[in-house]
N, C-alpha and C positions, 0 to 999 in steps of 0.2 A: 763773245761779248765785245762789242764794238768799245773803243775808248779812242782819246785826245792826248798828246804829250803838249803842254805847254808848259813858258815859262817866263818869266818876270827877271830881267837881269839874273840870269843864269838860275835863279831858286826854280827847279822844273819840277814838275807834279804832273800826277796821271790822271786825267779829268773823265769820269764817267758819267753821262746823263742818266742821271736815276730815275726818268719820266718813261725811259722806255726799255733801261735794263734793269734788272733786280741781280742785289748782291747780296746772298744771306752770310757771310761771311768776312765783313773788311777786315776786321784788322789782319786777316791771316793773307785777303788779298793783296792788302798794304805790302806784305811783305815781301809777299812773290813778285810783284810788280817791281818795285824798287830794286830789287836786286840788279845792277850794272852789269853780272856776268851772266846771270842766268833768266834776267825778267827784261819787263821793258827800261829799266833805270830811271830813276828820281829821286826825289826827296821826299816823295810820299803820295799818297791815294786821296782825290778831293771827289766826292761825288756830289754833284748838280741837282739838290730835287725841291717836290714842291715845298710849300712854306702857307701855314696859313697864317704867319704875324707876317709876311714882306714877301717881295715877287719871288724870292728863291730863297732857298736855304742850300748854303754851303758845309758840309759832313767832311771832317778832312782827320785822316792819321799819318803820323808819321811814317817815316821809313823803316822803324823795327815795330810797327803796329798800336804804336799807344795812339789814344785821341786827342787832337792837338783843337784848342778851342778858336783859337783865331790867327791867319796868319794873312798879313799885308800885301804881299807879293801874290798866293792864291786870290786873294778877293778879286786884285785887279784884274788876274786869266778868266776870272767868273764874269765880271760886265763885259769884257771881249767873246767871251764864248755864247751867253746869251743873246749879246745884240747882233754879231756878225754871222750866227748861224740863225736868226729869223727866231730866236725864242720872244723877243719880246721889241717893241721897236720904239722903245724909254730911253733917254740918254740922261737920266736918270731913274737908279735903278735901286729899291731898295735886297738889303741882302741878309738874312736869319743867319747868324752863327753859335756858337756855344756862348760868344762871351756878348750876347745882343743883339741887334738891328741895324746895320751897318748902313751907310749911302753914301753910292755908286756915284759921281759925276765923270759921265764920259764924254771926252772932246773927239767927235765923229767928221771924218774927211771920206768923200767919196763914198758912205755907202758902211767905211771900215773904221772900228776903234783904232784909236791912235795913242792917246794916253787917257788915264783912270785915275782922279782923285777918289781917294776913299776918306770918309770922315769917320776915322779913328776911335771916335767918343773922348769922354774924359781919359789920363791917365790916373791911376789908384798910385797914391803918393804914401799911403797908410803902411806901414812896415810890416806889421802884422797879417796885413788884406792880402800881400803880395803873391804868397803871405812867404814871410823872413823872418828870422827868429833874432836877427843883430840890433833891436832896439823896437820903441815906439815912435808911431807917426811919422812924421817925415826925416828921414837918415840919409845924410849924405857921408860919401868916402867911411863907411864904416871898415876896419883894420879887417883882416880875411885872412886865412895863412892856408894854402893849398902845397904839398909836395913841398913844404918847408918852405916855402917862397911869399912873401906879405904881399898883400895887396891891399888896397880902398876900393872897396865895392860899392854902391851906390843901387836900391834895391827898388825897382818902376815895376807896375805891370798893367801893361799895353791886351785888358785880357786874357795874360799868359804873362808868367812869369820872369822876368829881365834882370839882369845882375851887369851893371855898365863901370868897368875898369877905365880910365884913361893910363898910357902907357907915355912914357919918356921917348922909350925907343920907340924906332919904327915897328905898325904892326905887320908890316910886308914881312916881318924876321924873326918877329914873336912866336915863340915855341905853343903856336893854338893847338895840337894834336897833344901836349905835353899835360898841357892845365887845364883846356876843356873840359875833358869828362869828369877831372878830380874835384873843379868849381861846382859844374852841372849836379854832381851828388854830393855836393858841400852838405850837411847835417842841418847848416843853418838855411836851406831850403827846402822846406818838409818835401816840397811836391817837386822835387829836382828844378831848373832854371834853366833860362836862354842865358850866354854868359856874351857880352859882346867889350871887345876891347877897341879902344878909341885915339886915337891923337889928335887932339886941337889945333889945325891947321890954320884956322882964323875963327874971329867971330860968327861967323856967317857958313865955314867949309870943315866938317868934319871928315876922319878917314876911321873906316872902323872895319874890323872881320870877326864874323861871331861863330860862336861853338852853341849848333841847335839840342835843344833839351830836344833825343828822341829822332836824332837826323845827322849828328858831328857837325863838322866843314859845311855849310855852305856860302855859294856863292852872294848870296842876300838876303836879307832879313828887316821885311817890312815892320814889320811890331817892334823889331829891334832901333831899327831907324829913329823910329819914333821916342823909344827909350831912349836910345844916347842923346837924341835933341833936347830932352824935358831933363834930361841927366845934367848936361852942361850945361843947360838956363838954370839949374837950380846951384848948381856948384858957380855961377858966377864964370863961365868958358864960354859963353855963345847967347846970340839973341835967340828973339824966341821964332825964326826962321833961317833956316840954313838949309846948304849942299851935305847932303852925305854919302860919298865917294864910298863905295862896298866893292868888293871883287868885281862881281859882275855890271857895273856901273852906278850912274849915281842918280839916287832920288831925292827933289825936294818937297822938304816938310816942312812945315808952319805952325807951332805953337796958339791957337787963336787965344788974344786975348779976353776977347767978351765973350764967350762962348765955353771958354776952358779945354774947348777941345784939340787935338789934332790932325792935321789935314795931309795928308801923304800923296804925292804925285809920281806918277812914274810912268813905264810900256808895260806891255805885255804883250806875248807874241805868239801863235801858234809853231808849235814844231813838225808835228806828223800826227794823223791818225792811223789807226791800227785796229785789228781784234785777235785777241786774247783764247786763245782753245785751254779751258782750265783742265 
C-alpha cells in the first residue's frame, strides 16, 4: 500500500489516495501507521477519496484509531496533495469532511502549492452543540477543576470539539502532559475535547499548545487556532484576526465579519512517500 507522510507546521498525518488503494480496516490502520517506533509515525491516518457533494472527500482518524471529523492542518496537506500530484488543477478546491463542505484556496507558484486558506465555516458558539455540559448558549471562562487545579474554559467547536484555557504563565512551561488528558475526559465533555491553552501576547498575536482529543501533544492544531481566535474575540483578548504562534509555527486566521465564518491560512508540506507491507 503506497502512502504520503505530510505535514502542516509539524501536525503530520499519513495520507493515503483512496482512488487507487482500498483500506478495509482504518481505524486499526490508524494505529499501526502512527506508531513512531513501530509504524510510519503521525498524528493519524487521512485518506483522499472521492466525494459526490465536493471534489474530494477527506476520511481522517486519529492516532489511537478514533474518527476525528475535521482537522485544519490535514485540509491544507489535502489541497497540496491533490493539486501538486495532477489530481485536479483547481486552485480552488472544494473539500467533503465529517463536519461539512470545506473550500480550499490555494496560493500556487511555479506549478507547486505554497499556502492553503481553508474556509472554516461557522464556529458552533451553543454550549450545548459543542456539545459541553458547563451552561447554555454562549459560555465564556466557565470555572473547570482538573487534577485539583481551576481553570476557565471557554467551550468553541470548529466541527470538533474545543475547550480554550488562557493561561497567566508561559505555555512553553505549562504542565500539557499533566492536564491534557485529565481536560480531554473532563465529564463535562460527553464526547471528550481538543483542550488548547493560550496567552494573549497582543491583540492581534496569540501563543497557544494544545492537548489533541484522540492524538496528546501536537505540534499544531488547525481547528484549534481557530478556537482560540473566536475564544479571545469573544472574551474581549483579541480582534477578530490574529497571528497564532503553535509549536510547529504560526498560522493566520481571520474571524470574518459578514460571513461569520473563519479563514485559516497557513503551509503544508510534503515529507516522504512510502509503502506499507501490512
Amino acid at each position: 500500500m503506497k502512502f504520503t507522510k505530510m505535514q502542516g507546521l509539524g501536525n503530520d498525518y499519513i495520507y493515503i489516495n483512496a482512488f487507487e488503494e482500498r483500506v478495509d480496516d482504518p481505524p486499526a490502520l490508524a494505529r499501526r501507521l502512527s506508531d513512531r517506533h513501530f509504524g510510519v509515525g503521525g498524528d493519524g491516518l487521512v485518506l483522499v477519496a472521492p466525494s459526490d457533494k465536493a471534489d474530494f472527500r477527506m476520511v481522517m482518524y486519529n492516532a489511537d484509531g478514533s474518527r476525528g471529523a475535521m482537522c485544519g492542518n490535514a485540509s491544507r496537506c489535502v489541497g497540496k496533495y491533490v493539486y501538486d500530484r495532477g489530481m485536479t488543477d483547481k486552485t480552488v478546491v472544494t473539500l467533503e469532511t465529517d463536519s461539512g463542505v470545506k473550500t480550499l484556496n490555494l496560493t500556487v507558484e511555479n506549478g507547486r502549492t505554497q499556502s492553503v486558506c481553508v474556509d472554516m465555516g461557522a464556529p458552533i458558539l451553543d454550549c450545548e452543540a459543542v456539545p459541553c455540559l458547563l451552561g447554555q448558549g454562549v459560555v465564556k471562562r466557565a470555572p473547570i477543576t482538573a487534577l485539583g487545579r481551576r481553570f476557565e474554559i471557554t467551550p468553541v467547536s470548529m466541527g470538533n470539539p474545543h475547550g480554550v484555557i488562557f493561561l497567566d504563565e508561559p505555555v512553553e512551561t505549562f504542565e500539557l502532559t499533566k492536564y491534557g488528558p485529565a481536560l480531554e475526559c473532563h465529564p463535562a465533555f460527553p464526547k471528550k475535547v481538543n483542550i488548547e491553552f493560550v496567552n494573549v501576547l497582543s491583540e492581534k498575536r496569540l501563543r497557544m499548545r494544545v492537548w489533541e482529543r484522540g492524538s496528546g501533544v501536537t505540534l499544531a492544531c488547525g481547528t484549534g487556532s481557530c478556537a482560540a481566535l473566536v475564544a479571545a474575540n469573544l472574551c474581549g483578548l483579541a480582534g477578530r484576526e490574529a497571528e497564532i504562534a503553535l509549536d510547529g509555527g504560526t498560522l493566520l486566521d481571520r474571524w470574518d465579519e459578514q460571513t461569520g465564518h473563519v479563514l485559516m491560512t497557513g503551509p503544508a508540506a510534503f515529507v516522504f512517500d512510502g509503502e506499507y507491507e501490512a
